[in-house]
C-alpha positions in Angstrom: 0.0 0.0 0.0 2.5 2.4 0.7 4.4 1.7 -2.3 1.0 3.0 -4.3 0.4 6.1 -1.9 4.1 6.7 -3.1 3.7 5.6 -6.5 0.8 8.0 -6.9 2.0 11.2 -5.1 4.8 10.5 -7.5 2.4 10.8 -11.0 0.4 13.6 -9.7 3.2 16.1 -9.2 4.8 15.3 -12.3 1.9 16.0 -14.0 1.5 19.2 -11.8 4.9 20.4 -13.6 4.0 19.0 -17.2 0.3 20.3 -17.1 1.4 23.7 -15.6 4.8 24.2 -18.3 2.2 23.5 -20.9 -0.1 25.9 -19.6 2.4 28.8 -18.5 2.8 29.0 -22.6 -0.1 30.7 -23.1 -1.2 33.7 -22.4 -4.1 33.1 -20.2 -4.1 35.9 -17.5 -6.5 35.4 -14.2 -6.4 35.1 -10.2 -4.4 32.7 -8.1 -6.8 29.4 -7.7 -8.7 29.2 -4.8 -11.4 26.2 -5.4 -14.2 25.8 -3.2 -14.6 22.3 -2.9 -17.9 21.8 -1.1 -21.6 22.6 -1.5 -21.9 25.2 1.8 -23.2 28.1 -0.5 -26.3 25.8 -2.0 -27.6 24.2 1.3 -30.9 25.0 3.0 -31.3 28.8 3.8 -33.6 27.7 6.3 -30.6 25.8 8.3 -27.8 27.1 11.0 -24.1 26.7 10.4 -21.1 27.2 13.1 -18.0 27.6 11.3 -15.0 26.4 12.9 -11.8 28.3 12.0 -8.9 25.6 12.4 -6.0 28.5 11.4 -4.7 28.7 14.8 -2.7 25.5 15.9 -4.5 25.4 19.4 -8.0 24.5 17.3 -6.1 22.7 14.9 -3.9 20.3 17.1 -7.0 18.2 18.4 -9.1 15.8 16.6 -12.5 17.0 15.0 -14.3 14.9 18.2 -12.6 17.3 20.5 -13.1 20.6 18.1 -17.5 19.7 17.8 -17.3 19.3 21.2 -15.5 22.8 22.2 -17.9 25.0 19.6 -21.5 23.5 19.4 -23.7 22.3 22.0 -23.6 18.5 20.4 -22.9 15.4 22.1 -19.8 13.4 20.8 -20.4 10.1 22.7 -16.5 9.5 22.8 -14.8 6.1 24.2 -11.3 7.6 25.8 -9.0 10.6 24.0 -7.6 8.8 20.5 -10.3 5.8 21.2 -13.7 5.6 19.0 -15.8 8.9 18.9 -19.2 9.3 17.0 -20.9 12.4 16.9 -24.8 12.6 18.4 -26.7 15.6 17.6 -30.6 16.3 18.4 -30.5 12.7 19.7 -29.6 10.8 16.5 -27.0 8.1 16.2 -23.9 7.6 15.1 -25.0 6.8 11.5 -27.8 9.8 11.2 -24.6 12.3 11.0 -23.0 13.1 7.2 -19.4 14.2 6.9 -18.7 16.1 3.9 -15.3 16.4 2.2 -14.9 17.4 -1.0 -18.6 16.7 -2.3 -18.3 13.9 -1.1 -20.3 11.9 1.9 -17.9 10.0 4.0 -19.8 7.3 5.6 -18.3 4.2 5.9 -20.1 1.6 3.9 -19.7 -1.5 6.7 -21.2 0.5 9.4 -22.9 3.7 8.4 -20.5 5.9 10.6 -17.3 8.2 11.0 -14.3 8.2 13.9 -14.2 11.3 14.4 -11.2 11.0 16.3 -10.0 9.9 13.0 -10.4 13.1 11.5 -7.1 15.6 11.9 -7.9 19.1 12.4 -4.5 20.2 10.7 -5.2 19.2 7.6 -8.2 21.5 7.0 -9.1 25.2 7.3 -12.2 25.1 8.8 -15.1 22.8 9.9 -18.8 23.4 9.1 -21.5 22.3 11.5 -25.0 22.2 10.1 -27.8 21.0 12.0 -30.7 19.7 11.0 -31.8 17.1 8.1 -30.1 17.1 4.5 -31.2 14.6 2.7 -31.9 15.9 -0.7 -28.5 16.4 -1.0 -26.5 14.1 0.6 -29.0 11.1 0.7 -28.6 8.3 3.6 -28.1 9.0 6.9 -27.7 12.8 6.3 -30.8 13.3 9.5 -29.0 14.7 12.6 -26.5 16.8 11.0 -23.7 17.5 8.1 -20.5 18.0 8.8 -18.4 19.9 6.3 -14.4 19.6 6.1 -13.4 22.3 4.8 -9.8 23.0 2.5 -7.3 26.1 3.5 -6.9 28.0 1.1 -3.5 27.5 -0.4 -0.9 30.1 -0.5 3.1 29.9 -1.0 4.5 28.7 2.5 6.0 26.3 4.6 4.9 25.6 7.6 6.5 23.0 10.4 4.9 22.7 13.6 5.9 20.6 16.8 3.3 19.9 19.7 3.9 18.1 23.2 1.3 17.4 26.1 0.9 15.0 28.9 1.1 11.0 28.7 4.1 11.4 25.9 1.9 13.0 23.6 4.4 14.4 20.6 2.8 15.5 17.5 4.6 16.6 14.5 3.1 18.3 11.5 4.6 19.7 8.5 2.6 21.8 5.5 3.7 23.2 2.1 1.8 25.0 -0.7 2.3 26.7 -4.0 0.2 28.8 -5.7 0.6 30.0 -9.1 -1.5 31.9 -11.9 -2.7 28.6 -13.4 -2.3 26.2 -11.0 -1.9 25.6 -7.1 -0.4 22.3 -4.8 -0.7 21.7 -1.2 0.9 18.9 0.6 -0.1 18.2 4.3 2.0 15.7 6.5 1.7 14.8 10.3 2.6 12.1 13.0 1.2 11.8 16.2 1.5 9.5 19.0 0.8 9.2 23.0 0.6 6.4 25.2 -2.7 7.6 26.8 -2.0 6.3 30.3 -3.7 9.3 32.1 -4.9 9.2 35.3 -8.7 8.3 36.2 -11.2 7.8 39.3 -12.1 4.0 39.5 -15.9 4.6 40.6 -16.3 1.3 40.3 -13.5 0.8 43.0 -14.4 1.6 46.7 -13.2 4.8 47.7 -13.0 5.6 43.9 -9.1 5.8 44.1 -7.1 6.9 41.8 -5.8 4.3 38.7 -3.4 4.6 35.5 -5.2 4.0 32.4 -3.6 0.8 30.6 -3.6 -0.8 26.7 -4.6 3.0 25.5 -1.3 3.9 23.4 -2.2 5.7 20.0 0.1 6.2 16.7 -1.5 7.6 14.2 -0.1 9.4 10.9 -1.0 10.6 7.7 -0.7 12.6 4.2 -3.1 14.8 2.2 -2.0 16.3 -1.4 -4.5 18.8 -3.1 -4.1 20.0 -6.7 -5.6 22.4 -8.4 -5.9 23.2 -12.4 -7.2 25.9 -14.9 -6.9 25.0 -18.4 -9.2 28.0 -19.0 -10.7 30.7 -18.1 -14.0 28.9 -17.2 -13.0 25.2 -16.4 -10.9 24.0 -13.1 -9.7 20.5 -12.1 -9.3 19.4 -8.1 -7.7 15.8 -7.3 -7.5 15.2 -3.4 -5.6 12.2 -1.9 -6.0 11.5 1.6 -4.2 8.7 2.9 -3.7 7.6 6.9 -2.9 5.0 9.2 -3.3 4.3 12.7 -2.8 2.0 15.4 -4.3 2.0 18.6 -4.4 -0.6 21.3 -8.0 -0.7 23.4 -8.2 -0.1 26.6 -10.4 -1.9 29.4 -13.5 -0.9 31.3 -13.2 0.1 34.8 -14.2 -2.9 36.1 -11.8 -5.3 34.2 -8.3 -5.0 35.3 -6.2 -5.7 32.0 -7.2 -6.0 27.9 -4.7 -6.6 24.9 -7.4 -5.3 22.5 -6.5 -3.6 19.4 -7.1 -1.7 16.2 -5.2 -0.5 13.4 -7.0 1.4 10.8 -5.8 2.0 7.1 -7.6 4.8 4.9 -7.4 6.0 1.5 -9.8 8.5 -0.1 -9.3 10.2 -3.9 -11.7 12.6 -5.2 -11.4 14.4 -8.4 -13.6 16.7 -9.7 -14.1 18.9 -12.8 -15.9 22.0 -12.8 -17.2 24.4 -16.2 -18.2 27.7 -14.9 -20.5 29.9 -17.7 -21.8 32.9 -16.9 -25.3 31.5 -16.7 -24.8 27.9 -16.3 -22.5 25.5 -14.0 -21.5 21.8 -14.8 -19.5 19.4 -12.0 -18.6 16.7 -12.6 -16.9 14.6 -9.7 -15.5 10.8 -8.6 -14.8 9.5 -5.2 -12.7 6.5 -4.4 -12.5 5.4 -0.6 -11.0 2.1 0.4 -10.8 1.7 4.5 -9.7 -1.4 6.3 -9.6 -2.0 10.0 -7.9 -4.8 11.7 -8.7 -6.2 15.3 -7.2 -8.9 17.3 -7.7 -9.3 20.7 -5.6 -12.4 22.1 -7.5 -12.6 25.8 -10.4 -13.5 23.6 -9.1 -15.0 20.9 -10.7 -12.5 18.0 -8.4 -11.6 15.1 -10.5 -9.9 12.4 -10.3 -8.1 9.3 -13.2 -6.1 7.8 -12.6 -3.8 4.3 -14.6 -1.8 2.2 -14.2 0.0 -0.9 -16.6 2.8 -2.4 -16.9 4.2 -5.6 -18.5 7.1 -6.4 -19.8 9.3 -9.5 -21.5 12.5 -9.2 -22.7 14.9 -11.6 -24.6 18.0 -11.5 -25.7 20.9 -13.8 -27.0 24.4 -12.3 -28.9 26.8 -14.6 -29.4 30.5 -13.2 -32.4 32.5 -14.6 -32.6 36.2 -13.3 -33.9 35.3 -9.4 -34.0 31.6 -10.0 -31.2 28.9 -9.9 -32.5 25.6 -10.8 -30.2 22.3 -10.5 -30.2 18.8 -11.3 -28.2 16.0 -11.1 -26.8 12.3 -10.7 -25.1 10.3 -8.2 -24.1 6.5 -8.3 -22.7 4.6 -5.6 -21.2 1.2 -5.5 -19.6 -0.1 -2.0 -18.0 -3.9 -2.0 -17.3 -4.9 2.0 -15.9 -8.4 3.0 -15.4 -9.0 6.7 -14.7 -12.1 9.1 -18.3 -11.3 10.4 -19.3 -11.9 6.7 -18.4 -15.8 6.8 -15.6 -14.8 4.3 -18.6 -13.4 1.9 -18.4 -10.0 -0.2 -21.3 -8.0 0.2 -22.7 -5.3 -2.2 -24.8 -2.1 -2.3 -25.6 -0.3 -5.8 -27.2 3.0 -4.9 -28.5 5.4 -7.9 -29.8 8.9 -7.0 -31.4 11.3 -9.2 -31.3 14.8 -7.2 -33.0 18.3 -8.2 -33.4 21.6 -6.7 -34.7 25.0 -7.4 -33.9 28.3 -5.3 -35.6 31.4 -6.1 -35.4 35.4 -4.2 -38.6 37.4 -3.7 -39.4 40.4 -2.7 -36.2 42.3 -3.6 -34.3 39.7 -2.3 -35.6 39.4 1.3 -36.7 36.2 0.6 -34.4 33.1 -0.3 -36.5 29.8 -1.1 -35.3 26.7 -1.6 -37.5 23.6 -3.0 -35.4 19.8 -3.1 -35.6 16.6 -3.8 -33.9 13.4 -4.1 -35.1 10.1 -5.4 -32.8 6.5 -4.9 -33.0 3.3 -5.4 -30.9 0.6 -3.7 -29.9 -2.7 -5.8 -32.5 -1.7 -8.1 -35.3 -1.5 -5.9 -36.7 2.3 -5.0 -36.9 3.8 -1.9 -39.0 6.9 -0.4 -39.2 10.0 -2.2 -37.2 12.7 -0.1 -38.4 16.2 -1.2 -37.6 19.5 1.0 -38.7 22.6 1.6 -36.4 25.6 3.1 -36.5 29.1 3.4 -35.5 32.4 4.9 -37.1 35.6 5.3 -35.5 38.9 6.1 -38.0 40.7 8.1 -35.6 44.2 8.4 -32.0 44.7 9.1 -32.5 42.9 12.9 -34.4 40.0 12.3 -34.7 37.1 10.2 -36.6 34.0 10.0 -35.5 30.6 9.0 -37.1 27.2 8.8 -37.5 24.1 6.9 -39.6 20.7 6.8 -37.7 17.5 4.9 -38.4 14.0 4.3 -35.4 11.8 5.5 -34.1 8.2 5.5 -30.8 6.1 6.2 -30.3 2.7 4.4 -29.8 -0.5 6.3 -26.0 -0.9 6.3 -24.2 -4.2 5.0 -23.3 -5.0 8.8 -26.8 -4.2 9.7 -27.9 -6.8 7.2 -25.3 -9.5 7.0 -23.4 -9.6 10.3 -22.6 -12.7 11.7 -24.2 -13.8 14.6 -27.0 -10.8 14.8 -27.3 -9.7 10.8 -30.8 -8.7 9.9 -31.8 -9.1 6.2 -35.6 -8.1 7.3 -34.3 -4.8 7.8 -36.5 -1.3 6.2 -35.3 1.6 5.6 -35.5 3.9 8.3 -37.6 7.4 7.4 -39.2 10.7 8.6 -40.3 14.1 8.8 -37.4 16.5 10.1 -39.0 20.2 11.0 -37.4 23.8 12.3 -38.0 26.9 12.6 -35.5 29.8 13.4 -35.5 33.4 14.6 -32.3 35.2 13.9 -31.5 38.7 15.6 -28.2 40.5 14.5 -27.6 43.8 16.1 -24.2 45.8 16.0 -22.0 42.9 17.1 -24.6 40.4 18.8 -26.3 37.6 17.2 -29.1 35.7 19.1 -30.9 32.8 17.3 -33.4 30.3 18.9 -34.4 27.2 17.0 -37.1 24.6 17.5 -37.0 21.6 15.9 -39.6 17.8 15.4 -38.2 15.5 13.9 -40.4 12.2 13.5 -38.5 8.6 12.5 -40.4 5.6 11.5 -38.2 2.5 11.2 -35.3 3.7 13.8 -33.0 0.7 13.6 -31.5 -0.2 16.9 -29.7 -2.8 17.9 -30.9 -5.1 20.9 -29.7 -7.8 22.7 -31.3 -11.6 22.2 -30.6 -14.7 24.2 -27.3 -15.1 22.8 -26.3 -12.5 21.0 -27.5 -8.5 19.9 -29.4 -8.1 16.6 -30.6 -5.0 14.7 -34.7 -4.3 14.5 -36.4 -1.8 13.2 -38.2 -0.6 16.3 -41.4 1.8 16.8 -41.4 5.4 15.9 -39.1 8.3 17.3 -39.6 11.0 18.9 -37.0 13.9 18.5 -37.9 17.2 19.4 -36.3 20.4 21.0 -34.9 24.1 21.1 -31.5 25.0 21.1 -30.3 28.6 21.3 -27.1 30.3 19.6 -25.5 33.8 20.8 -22.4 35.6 19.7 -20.7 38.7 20.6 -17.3 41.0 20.1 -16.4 44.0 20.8 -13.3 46.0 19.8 -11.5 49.0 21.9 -8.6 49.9 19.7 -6.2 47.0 19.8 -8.3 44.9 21.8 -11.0 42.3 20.8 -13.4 41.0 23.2 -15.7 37.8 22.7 -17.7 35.6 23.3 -20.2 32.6 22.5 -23.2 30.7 23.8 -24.8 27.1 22.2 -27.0 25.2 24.2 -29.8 23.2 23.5 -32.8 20.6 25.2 -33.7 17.5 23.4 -36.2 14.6 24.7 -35.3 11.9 22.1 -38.4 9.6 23.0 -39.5 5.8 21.8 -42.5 4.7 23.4 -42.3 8.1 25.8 -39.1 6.2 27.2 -36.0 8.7 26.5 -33.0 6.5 24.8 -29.9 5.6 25.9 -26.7 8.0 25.4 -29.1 10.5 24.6 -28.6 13.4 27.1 -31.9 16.3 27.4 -29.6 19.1 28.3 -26.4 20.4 26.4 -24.6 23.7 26.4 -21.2 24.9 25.6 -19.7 28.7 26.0 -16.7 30.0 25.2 -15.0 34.1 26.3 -12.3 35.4 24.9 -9.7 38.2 24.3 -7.6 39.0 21.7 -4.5 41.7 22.2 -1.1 42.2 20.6 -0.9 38.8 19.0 -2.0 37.1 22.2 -5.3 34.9 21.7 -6.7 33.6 24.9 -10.3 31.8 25.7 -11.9 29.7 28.3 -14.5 27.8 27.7 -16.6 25.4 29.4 -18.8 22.6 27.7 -21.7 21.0 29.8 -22.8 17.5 29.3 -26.8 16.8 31.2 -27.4 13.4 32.5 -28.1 10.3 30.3 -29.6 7.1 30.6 -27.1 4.1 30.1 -30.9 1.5 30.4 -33.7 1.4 28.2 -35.6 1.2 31.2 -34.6 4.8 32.2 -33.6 3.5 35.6 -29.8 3.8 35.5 -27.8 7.0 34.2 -24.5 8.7 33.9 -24.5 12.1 36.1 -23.9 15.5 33.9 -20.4 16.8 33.9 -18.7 20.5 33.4 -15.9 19.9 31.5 -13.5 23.8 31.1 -10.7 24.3 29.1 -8.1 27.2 28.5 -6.4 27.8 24.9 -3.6 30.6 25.3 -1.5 31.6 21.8 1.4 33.8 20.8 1.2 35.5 17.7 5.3 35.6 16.4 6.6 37.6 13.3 10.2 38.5 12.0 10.4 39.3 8.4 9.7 36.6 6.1 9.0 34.2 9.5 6.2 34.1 11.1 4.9 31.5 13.9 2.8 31.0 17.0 3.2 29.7 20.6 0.5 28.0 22.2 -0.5 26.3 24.9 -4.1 24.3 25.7 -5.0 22.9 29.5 -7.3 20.3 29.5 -9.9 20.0 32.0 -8.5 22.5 34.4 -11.1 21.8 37.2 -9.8 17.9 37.5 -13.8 16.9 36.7 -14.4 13.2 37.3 -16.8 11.8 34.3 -17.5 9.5 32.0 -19.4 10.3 28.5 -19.8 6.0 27.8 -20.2 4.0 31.5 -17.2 2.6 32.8 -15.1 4.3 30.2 -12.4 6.2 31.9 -11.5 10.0 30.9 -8.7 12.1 31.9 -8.3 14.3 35.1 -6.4 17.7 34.0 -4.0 17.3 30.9 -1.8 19.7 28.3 -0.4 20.6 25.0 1.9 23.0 24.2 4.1 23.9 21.3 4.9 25.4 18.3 4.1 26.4 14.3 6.6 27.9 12.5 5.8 29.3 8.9 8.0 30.8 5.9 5.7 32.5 3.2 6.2 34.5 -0.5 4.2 36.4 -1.7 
């Protein structure tokens, strides 16, 4: 494998020089490339987004578990730091959450879900949170949320940058981009590593004393190329490699003294995408190639597994504007192959065609945005629900808005949900719903307060329960989701000072049968203050966690938890250098918790270190 990831770094910067000496011949004059490689600007007007800026290597150095969890009142139901993490937002699952790179939906096609401690924060610019159900246009699973990973924009640097924190973490991370008239490369390259052994309260123990985590060491590396081409003035090429590798042993429960579980994980994900830009008219055309492989073994109990799938995706879209009125359609196929142990040494298959279509219109001198969607799909040839939406946004003066949006929604059995062995369901239906929200945005001077309630009404829910021998997935009655979450922002500036600060927080009764599900917390808020002087950025912020039940009888629970952390930086600069200092401390109030029962987290921890960049104009 490495060989290839070599093999094909190799072909695409050679034909970076040979593409860009041909094209450096002509005479061809425009901007430096800056390709936008996501659909951001034609999602729902009637939905929220919290955008993440990852720029500053205190954000960037965690994972995106840790960075969803800091900035948006979500639950990330995380196993230990560097262990499994799957995000939970308005009381969905793990597989009701979309992550979006480059187009492209990156839900693995085993399992339905995403590590989000898999998922760097260094190698993006920013990361978009969007809340709410987005079906129409990124089909399965797209219910609770979409994530967004968004590129930096890619300038002539070089950038090395060295981190160190408690339990050996070292971290080392190295970033290089050209930019030219006709064509721009970015490489990103980092290595991390820690051997996790934090200390914990046993609760489980009498006296709750204090233990050493064990089994919980984490190395964990990767590389992400981007190119970008104009052969004219109106057409642009993108091809993305991302390519990573980690190994992490498991570590026990609290109330098991020893494990010698482990898990290495192997990723590769290419996308490539061409784009024709017209003055009225837009054609995409894009393909996605993901091949992920993840290997267990576990010699207490005697489980050494394998489980790898590949998926290949085409998409194409064309956009037509008409004065007010953009109208779009387009095409996606998906193919996924998967063979696992858990198969029986089988290969298992999904086909999934989608026909999409949209149409966005202003009214009213532009105060009001509508947008109408749909999405039809079939799966192995058979056709599933129709998934329309409706979205919009109103702007009642220049202090108020209103937003909302009603959807159809659905997620596809996935192959382990269907053909895991012992517990695979072939039964299975196709989950589906009604997703509503409604908004109210007020923006004055430098405050913004928005409060959102939301329904949202699943038929189908697949859940897995336990049997007499062993835990099978069933589609079980309806739920219930339903809530209000609230948003504020503010700054201020006084000369060369910058003063902020942010507020998420939000109630959700996630209900089946008027019995509240498990993992599924009511209450969750998260704030953030901050001040920015003279190159030094500093914020404290504080992310609260309600209680959640841990029984489908509702009887047992995990208390809530305050959970504060401080992020201090050091803007540097000295001519062509320039570089920043930082420093993060980890839950600074030594708070006892657990966010998965009888999963240990760590008392009080830190990072520290330093970026150091050399740019040309």
């Amino acid at each position: 494998m490495r060989c290839k990831i070599k093999y094909l770094f190799f072909l695409l910067i050679w034909s970076v020089n040979v593409k860009a000496q041909q094209l450096l011949d002509t005479t061809l004059l425009i901007k430096e490339i800056e390709i936008q490689s996501n659909r951001i600007p034609e999602t729902q007007p009637g939905l929220q987004i919290i955008q993440i800026d990852l720029s500053k290597p205190q954000q960037s150095i965690l994972t995106a578990s840790d960075i969803l969890q800091r900035n948006s009142a979500g639950f990330i139901k995380q196993y230990s730091p560097g262990a499994l993490a799957s995000p939970g937002f308005r009381g969905t699952g793990a597989a009701h959450t979309a992550t979006v790179w480059n187009g492209f939906n990156l839900q693995n096609g085993m399992n339905g879900q995403l590590d989000l401690n898999l998922i760097p924060g260094f190698l993006f610019g920013s990361i978009s949170l969007q809340e709410g159900a987005n079906a129409a246009n990124w089909g399965s699973g797209a219910i609770g949320a979409t994530i967004f990973l968004q590129p930096s924009k890619i300038e002539n640097h070089v950038s090395v940058e060295q981190m160190l924190g408690s339990w050996n973490q070292q971290r080392t991370a190295i970033s290089a981009g050209v930019s030219r008239k006709l064509w721009s490369l970015s490489v990103k390259a980092f290595q991390y590593q820690s051997s996790n052994r934090f200390n914990f309260q046993n609760t489980t123990e009498f006296g709750s004393p204090v233990r050493k985590q064990l089994n919980a060491e984490v190395k964990f590396g990767g590389l992400m190329q981007e190119l970008n081409i104009l052969p004219s003035k109106k057409q642009s090429i993108k091809i993305a490699t991302w390519y990573q590798k980690s190994n992490r042993e498991l570590p026990p429960i609290m109330t098991v003294p020893t494990s010698n579980a482990a898990q290495q994980d192997d990723i590769l994900r290419i996308t490539a995408q061409w784009k024709y830009e017209a003055e009225r008219f837009l054609i995409q055309m894009k393909s996605g190639f993901f091949d992920e492989t993840i290997l267990y073994n576990d010699s207490i109990s005697n489980i050494h597994s394998t489980n790898r799938s590949k998926t290949y995706i085409q998409d194409a879209d064309f956009s037509y504007r008409l004065k007010q009125t953009t109208f779009q359609i387009g095409l996606n196929d998906t193919r996924i192959f998967a063979s696992a142990d858990g198969f029986a040494g089988h290969q298992h298959a999904q086909a999934r065609t989608a026909i999409f279509a949209s149409i966005r219109s202003l009214f009213f001198q532009n105060k009001l945005n509508v947008l109408a969607s749909a999405r039809q799909e079939q799966l192995n040839g058979k056709l599933l629900g129709f998934a329309p939406s409706f979205s919009f946004k109103y702007i009642v003066n220049n202090t108020l808005q209103v937003k909302g949006q009603v959807a159809k929604t659905y997620r596809i059995p996935t192959l382990n949900d269907l053909y895991w062995i012992p517990g695979g369901n072939e039964n299975l239906k196709s989950e589906s719903g009604i997703c509503s929200e409604i908004s109210g945005v007020i923006e004055f001077k430098k405050m913004q307060f928005i409060i959102t309630g939301f329904y949202n009404d699943i038929q189908d829910w697949i859940q897995w329960v336990p049997g007499n021998n062993y835990w099978s997935p069933h589609n079980i009655d309806n739920v219930i989701s339903k809530g209000v979450s609230i948003q504020f922002n503010w700054s201020k500036n006084m000369r060369k000072v910058r003063l902020f600060a942010s507020i998420q927080a939000q109630y959700c009764e996630t209900e089946k049968n008027k019995m509240q599900l498990i993992y599924s917390p009511n209450l969750s808020a998260n704030q953030t203050i901050g001040i920015e002087w003279k190159g030094i950025d500093a914020s404290f912020q504080t992310h609260y966690t309600g209680s959640s039940f841990i029984t489908t009888d509702n009887i047992t629970s995990l208390p809530g938890y305050f959970v504060s952390n401080i992020q201090l930086s050091k803007a540097l600069h000295h001519k062509a250098f320039s570089g920043n200092f930082f420093i993060n401390i980890n839950n600074i109030f030594n708070t006892t918790y657990q966010v998965i029962a009888w999963r240990a987290m760590p008392l009080r921890w830190f990072q520290t270190g330093l970026r150091i960049t050399i740019s040309k104009k």
